[in-house]
N, C-alpha and C positions, 0 to 999 in steps of 0.2 A: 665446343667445350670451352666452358669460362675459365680463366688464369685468375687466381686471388691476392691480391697482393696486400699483407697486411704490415700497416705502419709501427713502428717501434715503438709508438705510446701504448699502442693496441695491444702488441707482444707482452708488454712492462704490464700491463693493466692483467693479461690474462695472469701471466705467470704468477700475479701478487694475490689473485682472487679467488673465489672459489663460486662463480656463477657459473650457473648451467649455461651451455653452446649456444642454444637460444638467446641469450640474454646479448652476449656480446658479438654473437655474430654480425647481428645489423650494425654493428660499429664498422665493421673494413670495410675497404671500400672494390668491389667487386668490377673488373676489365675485362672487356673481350679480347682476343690476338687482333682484332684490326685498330685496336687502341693502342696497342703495346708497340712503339718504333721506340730501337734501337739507339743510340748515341750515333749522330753525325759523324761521317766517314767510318763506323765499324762495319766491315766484314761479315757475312755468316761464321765461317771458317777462321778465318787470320786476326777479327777483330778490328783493333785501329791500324792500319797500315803504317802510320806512322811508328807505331812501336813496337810493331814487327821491324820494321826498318831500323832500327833503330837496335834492338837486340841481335839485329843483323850487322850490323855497322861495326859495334861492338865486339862481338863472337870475335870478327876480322881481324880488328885491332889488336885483340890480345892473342890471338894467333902470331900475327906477324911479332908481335912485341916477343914472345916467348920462343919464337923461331931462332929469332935475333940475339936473345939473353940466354942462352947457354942452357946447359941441363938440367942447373938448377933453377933456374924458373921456368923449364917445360914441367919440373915438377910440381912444384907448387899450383901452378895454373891449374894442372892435370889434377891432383886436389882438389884446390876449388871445384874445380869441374864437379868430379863425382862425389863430392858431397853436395854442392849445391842440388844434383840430380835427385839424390834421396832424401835430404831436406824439404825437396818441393814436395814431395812424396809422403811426408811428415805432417808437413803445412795442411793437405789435403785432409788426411783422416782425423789428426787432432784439431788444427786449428779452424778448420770451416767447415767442418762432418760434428766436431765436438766427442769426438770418440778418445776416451780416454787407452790410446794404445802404449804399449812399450817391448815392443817387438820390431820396431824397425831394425835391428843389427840382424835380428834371423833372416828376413827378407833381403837385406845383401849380402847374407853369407850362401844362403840357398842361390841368387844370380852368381856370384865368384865362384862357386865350387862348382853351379850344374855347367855353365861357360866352361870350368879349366877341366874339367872330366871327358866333357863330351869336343870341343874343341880339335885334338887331336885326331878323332873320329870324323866331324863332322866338318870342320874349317870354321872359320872365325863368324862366318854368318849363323850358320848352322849352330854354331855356340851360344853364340849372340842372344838366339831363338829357345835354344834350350833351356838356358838360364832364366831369363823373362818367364818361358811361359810355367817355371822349376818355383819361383818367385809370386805368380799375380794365382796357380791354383790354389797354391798354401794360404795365402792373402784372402784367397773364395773364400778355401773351408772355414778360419778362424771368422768372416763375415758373416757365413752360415749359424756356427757355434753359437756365437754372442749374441743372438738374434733377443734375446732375453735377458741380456746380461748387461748391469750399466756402473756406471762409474768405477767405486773400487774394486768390487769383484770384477768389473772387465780389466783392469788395471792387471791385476793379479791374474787373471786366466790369461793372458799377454804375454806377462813376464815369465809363466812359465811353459807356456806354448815357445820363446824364447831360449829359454835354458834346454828343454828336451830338441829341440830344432840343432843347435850344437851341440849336442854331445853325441846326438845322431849321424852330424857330419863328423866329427870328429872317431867316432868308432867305424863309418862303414869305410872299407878299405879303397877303393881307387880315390878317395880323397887323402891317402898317405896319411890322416890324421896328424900328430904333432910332427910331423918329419915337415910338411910343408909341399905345395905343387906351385908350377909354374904357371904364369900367365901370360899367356899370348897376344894381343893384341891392336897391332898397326908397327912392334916392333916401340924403335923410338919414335915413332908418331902418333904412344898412345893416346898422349893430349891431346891431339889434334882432334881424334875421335871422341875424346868427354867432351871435347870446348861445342862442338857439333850436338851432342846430344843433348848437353848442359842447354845452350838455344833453342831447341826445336822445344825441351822441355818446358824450360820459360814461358817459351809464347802461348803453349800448349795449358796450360796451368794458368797462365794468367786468361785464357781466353774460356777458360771454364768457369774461371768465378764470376762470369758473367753471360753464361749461358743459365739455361733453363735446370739442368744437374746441377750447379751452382747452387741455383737460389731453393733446389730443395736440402744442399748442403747445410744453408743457414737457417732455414726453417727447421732442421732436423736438431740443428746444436740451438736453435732458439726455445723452442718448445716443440716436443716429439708427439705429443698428444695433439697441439695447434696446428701442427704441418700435416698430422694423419686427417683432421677434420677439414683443412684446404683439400686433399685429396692426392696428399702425398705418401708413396708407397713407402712406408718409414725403415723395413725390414730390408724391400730392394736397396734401399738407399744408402743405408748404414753398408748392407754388404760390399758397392758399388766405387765406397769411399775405399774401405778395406781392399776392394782387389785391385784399386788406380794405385794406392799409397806401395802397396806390394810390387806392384809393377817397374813405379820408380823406385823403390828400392831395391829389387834384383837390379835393375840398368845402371843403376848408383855402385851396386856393390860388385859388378862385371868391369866398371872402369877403375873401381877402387883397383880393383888385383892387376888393373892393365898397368897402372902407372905406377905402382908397385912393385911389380912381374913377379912375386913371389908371395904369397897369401898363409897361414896359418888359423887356425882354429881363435887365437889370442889376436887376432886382426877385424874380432867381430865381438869380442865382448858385450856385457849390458853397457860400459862405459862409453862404446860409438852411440849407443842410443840416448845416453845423457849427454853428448856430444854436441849431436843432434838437436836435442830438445835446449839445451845451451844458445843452440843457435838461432832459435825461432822464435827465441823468449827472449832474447838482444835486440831482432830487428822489430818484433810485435808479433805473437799469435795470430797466425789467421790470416797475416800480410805477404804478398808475395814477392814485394818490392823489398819488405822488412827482412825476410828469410833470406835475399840476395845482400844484405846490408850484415843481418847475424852472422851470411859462411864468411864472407869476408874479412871481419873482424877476426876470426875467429880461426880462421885460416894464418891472419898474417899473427895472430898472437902464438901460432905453436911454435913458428919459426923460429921463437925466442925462448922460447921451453925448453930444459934438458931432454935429450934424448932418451934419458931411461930414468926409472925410478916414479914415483905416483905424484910426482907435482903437479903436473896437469892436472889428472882429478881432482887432486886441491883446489886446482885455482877454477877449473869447471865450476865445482859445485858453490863457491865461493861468488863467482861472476852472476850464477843460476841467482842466489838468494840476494845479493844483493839488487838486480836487477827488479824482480818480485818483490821486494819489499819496498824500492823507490823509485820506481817506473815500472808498476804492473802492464802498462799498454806497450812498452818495448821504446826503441827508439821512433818508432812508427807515430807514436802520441806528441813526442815534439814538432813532428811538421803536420800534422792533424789530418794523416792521410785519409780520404773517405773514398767511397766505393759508391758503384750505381747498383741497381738490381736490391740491393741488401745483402747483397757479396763482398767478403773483403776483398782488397785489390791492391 
């Protein structure tokens, strides 16, 4: 089976034109797998070792650093953590799938509540498990739905796939709805556990956008008609982004309620998902390095926010448009990060 690999002049050219498949096919330029090697020293699996090593190095570091620094920085860390998780999560379906979602808050309210429900039942693994897998079916079905559905109207079927997902938890009862339930998990060593899954995810994320899923990822958000004529499954694939992003965001929003330890209905509003999307439009759409550069910022800027009252949202949507209007590329455009494959990275 041949692998197609088409150049971004070629992309630019289709999208702008209106020639029949014949005409512009013979422009790409067509590879076999025994043409296609890798980047020096990447992995099947792990990628560059070195940046696994590296995001392992790290994990450590701010483990020990947050061991060391008191409760208030196992919190924060433990933050970062689980946003960073659901953001990578974010990163996937919108910024290298091109799926215009906005339902990530549903997807870690479904991991926090299916965790704190069944937890008690099941033990922290068994929780773990339930919420993930509570989190990447709903993630299927809405991949299922939208199979037909693109930009605004998916936008919209999102948002309210979104809304009815909450108020669902919030009326069925062992979720205690606005009372609020507890969350269990490692005790005061929830951090410990995001900063763990926070890395595994990273590596995991950055090693897809450079796998073979990857590059139909950007084929699909490049042109869905050009990626279906390469001989990409465009329907699998849209769904495929949706059940990965689902995924990290139930694990995202299991560690949210750990570092927490108390969860509510109002701990998953639309406003985590503009949060979210705050965060990935600071470091660069589509960047994975950008997305760990957006929770960052974005993390140490709450720490300076009032506690209550809707400044935040202010200053969100405020960061959002200024951002988009004088660095659409993110902070990702000033070091001019480029990717292999035609993968962000």
């Amino acid at each position: 089976m041949t692998t197609v690999t088409v150049p971004r002049r070629v992309r630019a050219a289709v999208r702008d034109s209106a020639l029949p498949v014949e005409k512009w096919l013979g422009r790409v330029r067509v590879s076999t797998p025994s043409t296609i090697t890798s980047p020096a020293g990447e992995k099947r699996y792990l990628g560059s070792l070195w940046t696994t090593a590296g995001v392992v190095l790290v994990a450590v570091l701010v483990a020990v650093w947050a061991d060391v620094g008191g409760a208030y920085i196992q919190t924060v860390v433990g933050l970062f953590a689980a946003y960073l998780v659901s953001a990578l999560g974010y990163t996937v379906v919108l910024g290298q799938a091109g799926q215009f979602a906005f339902c990530q808050n549903a997807f870690m309210a479904l991991g926090a509540y299916g965790y704190a429900v069944s937890e008690p039942r099941f033990g922290p693994v068994g929780g773990l498990i339930v919420g993930a897998v509570a989190a990447t079916v709903a993630g299927t079905i809405i991949g299922v739905a939208i199979i037909r559905t693109r930009d605004l109207y998916l936008a919209l079927l999102t948002l309210a796939f979104s809304q009815a997902a909450l108020l669902a938890i919030q009326l069925w009862p062992p979720t205690q709805g606005d009372n609020g339930i507890l969350v269990d998990l490692g005790g005061d060593q929830a951090y410990l556990v995001a900063v763990v899954f926070a890395a595994v995810a990273l590596i995991v994320v950055q090693r897809m956008t450079r796998s073979k899923i990857g590059r139909a990822f950007a084929l699909v958000r490049t042109d869905e008609k050009a990626a279906a004529t390469m001989g990409v499954n465009v329907p699998l694939t849209r769904m495929l982004a949706f059940a990965f992003s689902s995924l990290l965001g139930g694990l995202g929003g299991v560690l949210l309620g750990a570092v927490l330890t108390f969860i509510t209905p109002t701990n998953f509003t639309l406003e985590l998902t503009l949060l979210l999307l705050t965060m990935i439009v600071i470091g660069g759409v589509g960047s994975v390095w950008g997305t760990v550069t957006g929770v960052l910022i974005m993390v140490v800027v709450q720490q300076f926010l009032p506690s209550s009252g809707s400044f935040g949202n202010y200053l969100n949507a405020a960061l959002l448009f200024v951002i988009l209007v004088l660095r659409p590329g993110g902070l990702r455009s000033l070091v001019n990060l480029r990717s292999s494959g035609g993968a962000r990275g």
